[in-house]
Every structure is written in C-alpha cells, then in structure tokens.
Legacy VTK file of the C-alpha trace (Angstrom):
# vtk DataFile Version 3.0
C-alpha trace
ASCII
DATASET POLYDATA
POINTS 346 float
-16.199 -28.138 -8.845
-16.867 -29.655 -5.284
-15.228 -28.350 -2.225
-13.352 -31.680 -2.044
-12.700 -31.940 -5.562
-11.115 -28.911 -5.417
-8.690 -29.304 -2.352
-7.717 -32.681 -3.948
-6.691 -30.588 -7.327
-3.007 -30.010 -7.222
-1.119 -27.527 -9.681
0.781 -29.116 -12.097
3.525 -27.453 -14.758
0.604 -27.362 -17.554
-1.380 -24.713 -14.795
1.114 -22.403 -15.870
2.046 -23.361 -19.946
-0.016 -20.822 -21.326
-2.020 -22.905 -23.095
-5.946 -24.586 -22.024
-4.922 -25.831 -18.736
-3.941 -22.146 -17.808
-7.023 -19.941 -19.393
-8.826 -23.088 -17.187
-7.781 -21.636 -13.869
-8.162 -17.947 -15.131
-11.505 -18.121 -16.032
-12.557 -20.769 -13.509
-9.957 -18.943 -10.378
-9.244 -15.490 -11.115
-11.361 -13.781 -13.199
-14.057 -14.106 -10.900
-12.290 -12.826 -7.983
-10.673 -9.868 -10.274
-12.222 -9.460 -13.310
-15.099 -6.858 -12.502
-15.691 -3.092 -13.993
-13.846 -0.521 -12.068
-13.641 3.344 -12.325
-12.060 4.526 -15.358
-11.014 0.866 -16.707
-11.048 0.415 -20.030
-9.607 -3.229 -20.841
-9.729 -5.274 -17.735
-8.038 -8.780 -16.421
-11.222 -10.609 -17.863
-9.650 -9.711 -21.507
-7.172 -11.756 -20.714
-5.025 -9.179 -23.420
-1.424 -8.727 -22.613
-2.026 -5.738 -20.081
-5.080 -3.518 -18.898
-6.030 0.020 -19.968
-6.667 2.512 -17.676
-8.657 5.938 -19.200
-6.888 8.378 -16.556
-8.028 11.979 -17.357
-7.563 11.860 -21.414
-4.715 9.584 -21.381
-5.236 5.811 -21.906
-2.027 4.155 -19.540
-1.527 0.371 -20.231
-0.388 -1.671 -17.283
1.217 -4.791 -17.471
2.875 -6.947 -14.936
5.186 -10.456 -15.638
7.068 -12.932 -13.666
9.983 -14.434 -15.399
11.922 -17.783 -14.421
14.396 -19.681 -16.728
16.952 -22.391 -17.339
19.907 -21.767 -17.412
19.732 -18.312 -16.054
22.109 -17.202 -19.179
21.365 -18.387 -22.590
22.595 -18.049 -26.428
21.268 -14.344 -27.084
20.319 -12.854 -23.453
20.110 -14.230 -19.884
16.565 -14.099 -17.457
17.759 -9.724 -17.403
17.108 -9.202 -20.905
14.376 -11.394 -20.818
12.667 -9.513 -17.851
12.912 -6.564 -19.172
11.851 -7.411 -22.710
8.547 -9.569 -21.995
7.593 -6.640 -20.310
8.189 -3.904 -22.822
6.670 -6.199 -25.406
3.661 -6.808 -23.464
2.965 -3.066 -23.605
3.987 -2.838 -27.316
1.368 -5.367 -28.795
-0.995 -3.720 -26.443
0.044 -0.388 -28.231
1.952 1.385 -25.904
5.282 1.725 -27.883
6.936 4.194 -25.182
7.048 2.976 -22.317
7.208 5.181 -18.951
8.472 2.993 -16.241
9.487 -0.280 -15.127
9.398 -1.840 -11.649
11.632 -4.942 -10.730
11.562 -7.267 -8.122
14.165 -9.421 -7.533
13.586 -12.510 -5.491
17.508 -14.266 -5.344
18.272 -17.893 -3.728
21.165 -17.973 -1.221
24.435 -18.977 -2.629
23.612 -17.077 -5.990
27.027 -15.312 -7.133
27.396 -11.347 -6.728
29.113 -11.102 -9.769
26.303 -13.367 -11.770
23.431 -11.137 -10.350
25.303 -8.228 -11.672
25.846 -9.366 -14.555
21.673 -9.764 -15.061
21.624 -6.497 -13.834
23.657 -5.161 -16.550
21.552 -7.004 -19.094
18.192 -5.682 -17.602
20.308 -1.997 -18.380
21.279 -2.477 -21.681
17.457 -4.164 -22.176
15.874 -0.657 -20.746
18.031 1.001 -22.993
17.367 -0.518 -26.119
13.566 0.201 -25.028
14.220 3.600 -24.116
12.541 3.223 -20.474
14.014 2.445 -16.988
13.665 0.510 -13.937
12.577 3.305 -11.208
11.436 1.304 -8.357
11.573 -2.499 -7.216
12.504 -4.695 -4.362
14.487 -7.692 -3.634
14.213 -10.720 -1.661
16.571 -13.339 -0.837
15.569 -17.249 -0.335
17.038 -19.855 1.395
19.224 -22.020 -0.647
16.953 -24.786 -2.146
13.830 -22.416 -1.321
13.787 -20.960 -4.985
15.900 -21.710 -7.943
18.627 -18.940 -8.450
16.770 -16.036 -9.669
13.508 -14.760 -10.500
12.569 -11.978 -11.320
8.894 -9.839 -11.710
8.786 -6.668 -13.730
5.814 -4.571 -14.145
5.326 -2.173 -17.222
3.657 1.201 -17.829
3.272 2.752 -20.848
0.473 5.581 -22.494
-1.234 4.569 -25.821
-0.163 7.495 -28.113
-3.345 7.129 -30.158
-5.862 6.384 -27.131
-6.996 3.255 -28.468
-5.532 0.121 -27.522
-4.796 -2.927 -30.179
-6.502 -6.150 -28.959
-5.262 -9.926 -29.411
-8.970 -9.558 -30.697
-9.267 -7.894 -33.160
-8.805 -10.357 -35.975
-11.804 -9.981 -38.914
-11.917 -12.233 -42.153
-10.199 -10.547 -45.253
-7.086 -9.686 -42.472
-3.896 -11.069 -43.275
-2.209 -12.324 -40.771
1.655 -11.323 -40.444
4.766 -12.479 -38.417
7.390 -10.231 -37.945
10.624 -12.961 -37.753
11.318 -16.549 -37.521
9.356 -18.373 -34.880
10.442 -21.021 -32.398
14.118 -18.935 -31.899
13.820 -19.182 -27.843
12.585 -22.168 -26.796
14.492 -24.378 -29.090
17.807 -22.562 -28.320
17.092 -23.107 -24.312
16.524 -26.592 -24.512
19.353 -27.086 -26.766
21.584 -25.133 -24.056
20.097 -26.982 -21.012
20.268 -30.290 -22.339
23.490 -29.700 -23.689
22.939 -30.837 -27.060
25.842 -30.261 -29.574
23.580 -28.781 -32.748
25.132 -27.594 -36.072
24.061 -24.610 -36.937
23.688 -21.217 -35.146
21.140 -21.214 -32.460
20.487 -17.761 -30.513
17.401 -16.696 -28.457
15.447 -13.701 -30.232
15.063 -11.957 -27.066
14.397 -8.294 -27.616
12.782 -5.156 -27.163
9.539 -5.275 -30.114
8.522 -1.646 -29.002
10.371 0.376 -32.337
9.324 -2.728 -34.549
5.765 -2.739 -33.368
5.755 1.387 -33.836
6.908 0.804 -37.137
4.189 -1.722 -38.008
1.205 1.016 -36.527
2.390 3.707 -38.486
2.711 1.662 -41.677
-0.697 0.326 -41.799
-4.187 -0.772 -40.404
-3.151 -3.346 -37.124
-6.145 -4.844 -36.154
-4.551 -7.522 -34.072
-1.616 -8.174 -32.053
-0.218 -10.371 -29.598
3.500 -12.055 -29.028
4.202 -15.589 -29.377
5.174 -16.384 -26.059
4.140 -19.463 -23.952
2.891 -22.306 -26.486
4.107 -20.404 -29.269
2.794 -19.146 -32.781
0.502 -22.126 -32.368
-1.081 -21.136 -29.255
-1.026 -17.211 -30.538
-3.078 -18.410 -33.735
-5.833 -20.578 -32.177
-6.284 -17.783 -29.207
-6.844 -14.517 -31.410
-8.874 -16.829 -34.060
-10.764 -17.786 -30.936
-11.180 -14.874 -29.167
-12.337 -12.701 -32.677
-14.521 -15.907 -33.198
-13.402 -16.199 -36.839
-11.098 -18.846 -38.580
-7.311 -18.508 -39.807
-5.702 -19.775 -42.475
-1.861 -20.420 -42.514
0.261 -21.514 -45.287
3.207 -23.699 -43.409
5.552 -22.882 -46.118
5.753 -18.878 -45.824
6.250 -18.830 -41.713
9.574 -18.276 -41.402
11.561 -20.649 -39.589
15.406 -21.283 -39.600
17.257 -23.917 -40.537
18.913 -24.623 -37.034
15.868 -24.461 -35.642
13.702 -26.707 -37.572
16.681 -29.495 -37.712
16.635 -29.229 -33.931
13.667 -29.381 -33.359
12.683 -32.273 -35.708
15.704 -34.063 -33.588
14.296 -33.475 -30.591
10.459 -33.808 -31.303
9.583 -30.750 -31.263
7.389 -28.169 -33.544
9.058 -25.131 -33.690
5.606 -23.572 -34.385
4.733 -24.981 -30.531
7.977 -22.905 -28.142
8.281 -19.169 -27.276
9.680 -16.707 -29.085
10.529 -13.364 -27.385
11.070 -10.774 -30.126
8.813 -11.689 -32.717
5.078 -10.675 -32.782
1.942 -11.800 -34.982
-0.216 -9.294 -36.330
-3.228 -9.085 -38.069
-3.410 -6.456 -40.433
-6.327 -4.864 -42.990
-5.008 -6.592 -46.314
-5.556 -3.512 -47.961
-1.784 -2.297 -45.866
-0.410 -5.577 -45.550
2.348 -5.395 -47.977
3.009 -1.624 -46.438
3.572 -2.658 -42.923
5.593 -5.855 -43.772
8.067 -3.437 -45.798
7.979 -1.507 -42.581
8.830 -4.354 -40.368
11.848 -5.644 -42.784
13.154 -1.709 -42.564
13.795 -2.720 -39.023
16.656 -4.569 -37.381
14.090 -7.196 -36.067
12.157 -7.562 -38.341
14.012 -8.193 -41.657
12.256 -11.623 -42.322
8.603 -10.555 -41.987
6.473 -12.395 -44.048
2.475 -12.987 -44.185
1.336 -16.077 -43.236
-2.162 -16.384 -43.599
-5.692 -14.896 -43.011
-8.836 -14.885 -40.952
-11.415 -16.371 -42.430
-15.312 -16.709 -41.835
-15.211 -20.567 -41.789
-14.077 -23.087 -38.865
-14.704 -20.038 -36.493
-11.953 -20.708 -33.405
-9.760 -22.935 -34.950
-6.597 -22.580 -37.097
-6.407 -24.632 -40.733
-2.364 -25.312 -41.672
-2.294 -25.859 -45.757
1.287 -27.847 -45.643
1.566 -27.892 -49.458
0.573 -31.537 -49.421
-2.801 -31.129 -47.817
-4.668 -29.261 -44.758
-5.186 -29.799 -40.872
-5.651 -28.152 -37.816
-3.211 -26.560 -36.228
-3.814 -26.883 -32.462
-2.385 -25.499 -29.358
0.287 -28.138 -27.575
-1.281 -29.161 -24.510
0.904 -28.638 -21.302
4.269 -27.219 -20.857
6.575 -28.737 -22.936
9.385 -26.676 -22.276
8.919 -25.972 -18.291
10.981 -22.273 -17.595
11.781 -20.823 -20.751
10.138 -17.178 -19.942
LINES 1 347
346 0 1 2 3 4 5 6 7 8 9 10 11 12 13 14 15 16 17 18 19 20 21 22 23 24 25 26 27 28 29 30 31 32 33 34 35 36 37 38 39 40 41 42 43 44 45 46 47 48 49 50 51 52 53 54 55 56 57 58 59 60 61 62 63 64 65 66 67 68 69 70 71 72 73 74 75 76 77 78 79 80 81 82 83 84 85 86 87 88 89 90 91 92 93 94 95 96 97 98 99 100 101 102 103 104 105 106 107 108 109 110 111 112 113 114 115 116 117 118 119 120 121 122 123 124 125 126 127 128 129 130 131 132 133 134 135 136 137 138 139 140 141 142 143 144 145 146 147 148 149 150 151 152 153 154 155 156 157 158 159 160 161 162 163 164 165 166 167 168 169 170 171 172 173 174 175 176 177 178 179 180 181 182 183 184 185 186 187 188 189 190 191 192 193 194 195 196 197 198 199 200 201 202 203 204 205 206 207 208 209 210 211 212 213 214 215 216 217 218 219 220 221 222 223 224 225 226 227 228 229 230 231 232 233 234 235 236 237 238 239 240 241 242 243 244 245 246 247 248 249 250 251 252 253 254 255 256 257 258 259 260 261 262 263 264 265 266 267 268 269 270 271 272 273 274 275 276 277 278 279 280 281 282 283 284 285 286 287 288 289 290 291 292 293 294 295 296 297 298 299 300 301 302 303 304 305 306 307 308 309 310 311 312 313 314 315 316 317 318 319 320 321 322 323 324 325 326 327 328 329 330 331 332 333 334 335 336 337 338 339 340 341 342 343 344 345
C-alpha cells in the first residue's frame, strides 16, 4: 500500500470484528513490527493463537492479554467484570494453561460512571477469579472525561504455566479429527443484542459467560486435543474456517448436531441473524483424535458447562481452508460473516 493510500485508510468497526478485515491489519500492521523470534519464545504474536508461550527455564508460561468493551455494561448472565475476567482465563485455557497464576486489570472509567456500578463490576471480576481459581494482583485505572470513552473498559492480561509443556494450537486440526463443541453456540451475542435493543423475546435468553479452565482440563485429560480455540468474535463460524485454514485441511459440519437453543435460534431468525455467526464466551471447539472423541465429550457433559457437548463434524483432506455445512437438505460453505455485526459484545 502507498504512503497516501495508507493515510487516506481510516479504521472502521470491521478492523476490529475478528474476522478478514482484522487478520488484514495483523498481518499487513503488526506482525511485522512484532512478530519476530525472541529468546526463549516458543509460540509468538505471528501465530496469531490465543496467547504466546514463553520456555522460561523448564516451564512453558502462556501469556495472554485482552481488552474488553460492551453494551450495556450489565447483561442477562454477567456484566463487562465477568466478562473481563473470563475471556482472559479462557484464552489461557484453549491455549492449555488450565491454572492460571495471575491476572492484571486495568481499568480505564468515563466521568460520571456510578461508584456503586463500578463496584458492582468489581465484585463480578471477584466472583469470576474465583470460579477460575486465580486473582487480580496488579492493575491500574484511568479515568476519562465524560464523552471521552464510553463507561467502562476494561484490559486484563493472563498468565498461566502449561502443566504438560506443550501448548494446544488453534492449529492443530488433521483429517480423521472430529471436531467437538462443548455447549450451545450463539448464547452471548444474541442475548446482548436482544438486551440493548430491548427486544421483548419469549424464551430464556442468558449470556454463557464463564470460566472454560475446569471444562477444558476435563477435556485434556479425557482424550487426544489436537485443537482448540473459543468462539469468540465472528463466532463458531469464524472459529471453523480459521483452524480449517490455519491446519490447511477441510471441515465438515453437520448443522443438525451443533447445539443451539431454542431462544436463541427464534431470535436470531427474527432478527437476521445466524447464531452460528455471534460470540459465545463459555463454550470452546475442539478438535479431538476420533479414536477419544466419545471419551472427552462424556468428560465435557460431566461438567457444569459442558452438559450439551456434542460432535459436530471433522477435518477432512478435501476443500483445504474452507468449512462444508451438510444442512440435511444439501451442502454449502460455511463462511466467516464479514464485519462486525454485533459492534461491543466482548
């Protein structure tokens, strides 16, 4: 890109959807600037994985870091606090670090923001860490000028130690692996835009916003994990085509045995919206050696997340970096959603 090309570029919600228009600017932006070998790193920013492993004497420590901004701050099933502290743990859990050591938080707070409200986050950032079975031990905080940033937002940074030494990469995926969600998908960004818009929806509706760490640890010591990742910006969708990509195999997906709920879907066919396309953020995919399959979805339903496991699919040698859905009635591709559909949902 030109010099004047590129000062005439301006960011745009899709920069930061998750989806092409982001990996664009990491691969074109960052990775350059960041991505080189340094002493004693194992899995570096050009991954683009959910973290980076360091090898620090004979420990491998995972390192993850995530800023979080939502609307409304509170939400059916958690508020930005749990959120925060849960897209962080999870980060390190489908990384492999299932224990994590530390969080940091920084809090950056508009002027005007209630006391009571920002404790209130601040209790569900507690209960979060102790659900997880870490802690916030250092952070900062930062207060705007009212209109300068939209009530709160909040960074958290993760550490964790891989108990095996050996991360699990988003790609790892080879054909004959089944590939495995843990819950329904679709649970968090259908529920916020239901609550922002202020929709009236039969039905229950609740974010799945949780700690993944215990149901991840579960799935690693019930099987072979070859493959992990979370379902976060642009959804299962997104997760699919970028670990089918990255592995540079194919994936299959029956439509019928991905678990969805029946609140969700009728929302989101109301509203125009593929459930398979919004966050979730307490659900994970997996890919996992079919010969343990069954095994580690039994784990994950012996867990209080995880009770509607199910596989889903496989990777497959054919149509290498894309993702064929069999509907029952016939197949197609299943592609990413371009843009941000959903702007601050995580």
């Amino acid at each position: 890109m030109s010099d004047d090309a590129r000062d005439e570029e301006t960011v745009t919600v899709a920069h930061g959807g998750g989806t092409g228009r982001t990996r664009d600017f990491l691969e074109d932006s960052v990775v350059p600037r960041f991505g080189g070998d340094a002493d004693g790193l194992a899995v570096g920013l050009d991954a683009l994985d959910d973290g980076a492993v360091h090898e620090i004497g004979d420990r491998s420590v995972v390192v993850t870091t995530d800023s979080h901004v939502v609307s409304p701050l509170s939400f059916p099933g958690g508020d930005i606090g749990r959120l925060a502290v849960s897209g962080t743990v999870n980060d390190l859990a489908v990384m492999g670090a299932t224990e994590p050591l530390s969080l940091t938080c920084s809090l950056v707070v508009e002027e005007g923001v209630s006391v009571g409200l920002l404790e209130d986050v601040l209790d569900s950032m507690q209960a979060a860490c102790e659900a997880a079975g870490c802690a916030v031990t250092t952070g900062d905080t930062k207060v705007m000028g009212s209109g300068d940033v939209d009530g709160v937002v909040i960074n958290t940074t993760g550490v964790g130690v891989l108990p095996q030494g050996e991360h699990v990469p988003d790609a790892g995926l080879s054909p004959g692996d089944k590939l495995v969600v843990s819950g329904p998908v679709g649970d968090h960004g259908i529920t916020l835009l239901a609550e922002r818009e202020g929709f009236d929806i039969e039905g229950d509706l609740t974010s799945d916003v949780a700690p993944v760490n215990d149901l991840v640890a579960a799935a690693l010591d019930a099987g072979t994990v070859t493959a992990m990742t979370d379902p976060t910006r642009g959804g299962l969708s997104t997760a699919l085509n970028e670990m089918a990509r990255k592995a540079d195999v194919g994936a299959l997906v029956d439509e019928t045995a991905v678990p969805v709920r029946d609140s969700v879907a009728a929302t989101g066919e109301l509203l125009g919206i593929d459930p398979f396309d919004v966050a979730n953020e307490g659900t994970v995919v997996f890919g996992v050696d079919a010969a343990t399959a069954d095994a580690v979805v039994d784990a994950l339903r012996a867990t209080p997340l995880g009770a509607d496991a199910a596989v889903v699919g496989e990777a497959v040698a054919e149509h290498t970096g894309r993702v064929v859905l069999d509907t029952g009635f016939g197949r197609r591709y299943l592609s990413e959603p371009e843009g941000e559909q959903l702007p601050r949902i995580c």
